[in-house]
N, C-alpha and C positions, 0 to 999 in steps of 0.2 A: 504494500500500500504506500503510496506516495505521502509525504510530509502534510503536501498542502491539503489532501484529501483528507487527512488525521487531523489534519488542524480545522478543519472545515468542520466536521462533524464534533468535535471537542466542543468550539465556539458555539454550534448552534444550539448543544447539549446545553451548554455553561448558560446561555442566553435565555433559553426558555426554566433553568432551574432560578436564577436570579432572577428572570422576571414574575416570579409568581408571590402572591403574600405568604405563605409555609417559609420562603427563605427570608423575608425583608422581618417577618417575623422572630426566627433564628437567629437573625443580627442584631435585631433590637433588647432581644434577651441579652444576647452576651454583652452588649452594651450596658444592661441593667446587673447583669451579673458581674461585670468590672467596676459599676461604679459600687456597687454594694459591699466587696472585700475593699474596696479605698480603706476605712477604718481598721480592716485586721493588717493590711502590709501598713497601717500610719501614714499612707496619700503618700508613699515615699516614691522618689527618683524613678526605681525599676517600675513599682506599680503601674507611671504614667508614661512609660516608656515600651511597655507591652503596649497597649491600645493605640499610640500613638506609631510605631512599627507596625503595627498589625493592619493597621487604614490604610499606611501609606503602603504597603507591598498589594492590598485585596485593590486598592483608588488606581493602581499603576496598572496594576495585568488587566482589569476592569476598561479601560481605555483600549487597550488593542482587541479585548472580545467586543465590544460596544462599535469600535471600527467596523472591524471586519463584517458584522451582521450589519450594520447600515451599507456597508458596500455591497454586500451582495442585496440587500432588499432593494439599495438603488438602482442596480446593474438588472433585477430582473423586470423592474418598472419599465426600466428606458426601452427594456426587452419586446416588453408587453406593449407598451403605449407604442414602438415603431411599428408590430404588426396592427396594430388599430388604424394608424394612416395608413400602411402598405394595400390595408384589405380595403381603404373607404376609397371610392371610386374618385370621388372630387378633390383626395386629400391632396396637401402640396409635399410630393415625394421629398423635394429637400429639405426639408423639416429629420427626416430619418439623422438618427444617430449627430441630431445636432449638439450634444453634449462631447463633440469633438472635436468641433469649428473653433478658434480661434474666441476670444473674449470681445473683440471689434465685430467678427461675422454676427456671434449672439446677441450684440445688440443692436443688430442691424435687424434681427428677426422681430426682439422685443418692440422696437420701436414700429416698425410696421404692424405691428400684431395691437400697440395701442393706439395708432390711427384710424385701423379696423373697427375696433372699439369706439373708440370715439364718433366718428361717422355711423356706428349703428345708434348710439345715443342720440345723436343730432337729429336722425332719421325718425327710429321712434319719439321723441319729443314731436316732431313737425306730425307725428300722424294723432297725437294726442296722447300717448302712451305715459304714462309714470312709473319711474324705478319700481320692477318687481313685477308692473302688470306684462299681461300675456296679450292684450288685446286693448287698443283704445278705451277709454273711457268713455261714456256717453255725456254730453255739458250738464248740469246740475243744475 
């Protein structure tokens, strides 16, 4: 088995065990269970030096599983939403795999994409239309 496939399957494991309240639960205990011996170690040095080691080593690994599952969540959206245009007859192909283009092309899309917008605004206002309606108003 390859690395990245063990690490894949590790992460998504680890991501769904951390995302669930059984573990946030888990943690909150030994949170209350650290602060509760404070009085038998006398709030000393090590006491505060366990929890404080302990965050920072679970907050560190914690960031590369939290990566990696948002990169794959994003990677299989871009996936999904390209065959949504590929399949819609009218869609504008170059749109596909625009999360590849350049940061000047993207906002050369965003920008067209809010004059679109705006021109359907101006459009339905002129037909009588208010934010939200589906169909003119009729005059009051």
């Amino acid at each position: 088995m390859k690395f990245s496939t063990a690490f894949t399957r590790f992460a998504q494991s680890a991501a769904r065990f951390t995302g669930r309240p059984l573990c946030f639960a888990l943690a909150a205990t030994l949170i209350v269970v650290w602060a509760l011996t404070g009085p038998i170690f006398q709030f000393n040095n090590t006491w505060q030096l366990v929890i404080n080691t302990g965050t920072t080593i679970v907050t560190f690994l914690m960031v590369f599983l939290i990566q990696n599952t948002q990169n794959r969540d994003t990677e299989a959206l871009h996936i999904k939403i390209d065959e949504l245009i590929r399949a819609t007859a009218s869609a504008n192909n170059t749109l596909l795999a625009l999360e590849e283009l350049d940061d000047d092309a993207v906002e050369k899309q965003r920008q067209r994409f809010a004059e679109l917008a705006r021109n359907a605004r101006k459009e339905r206002a002129r037909k009588g239309c208010r934010d939200g309606d589906v169909e003119p108003q009729p005059d009051d």
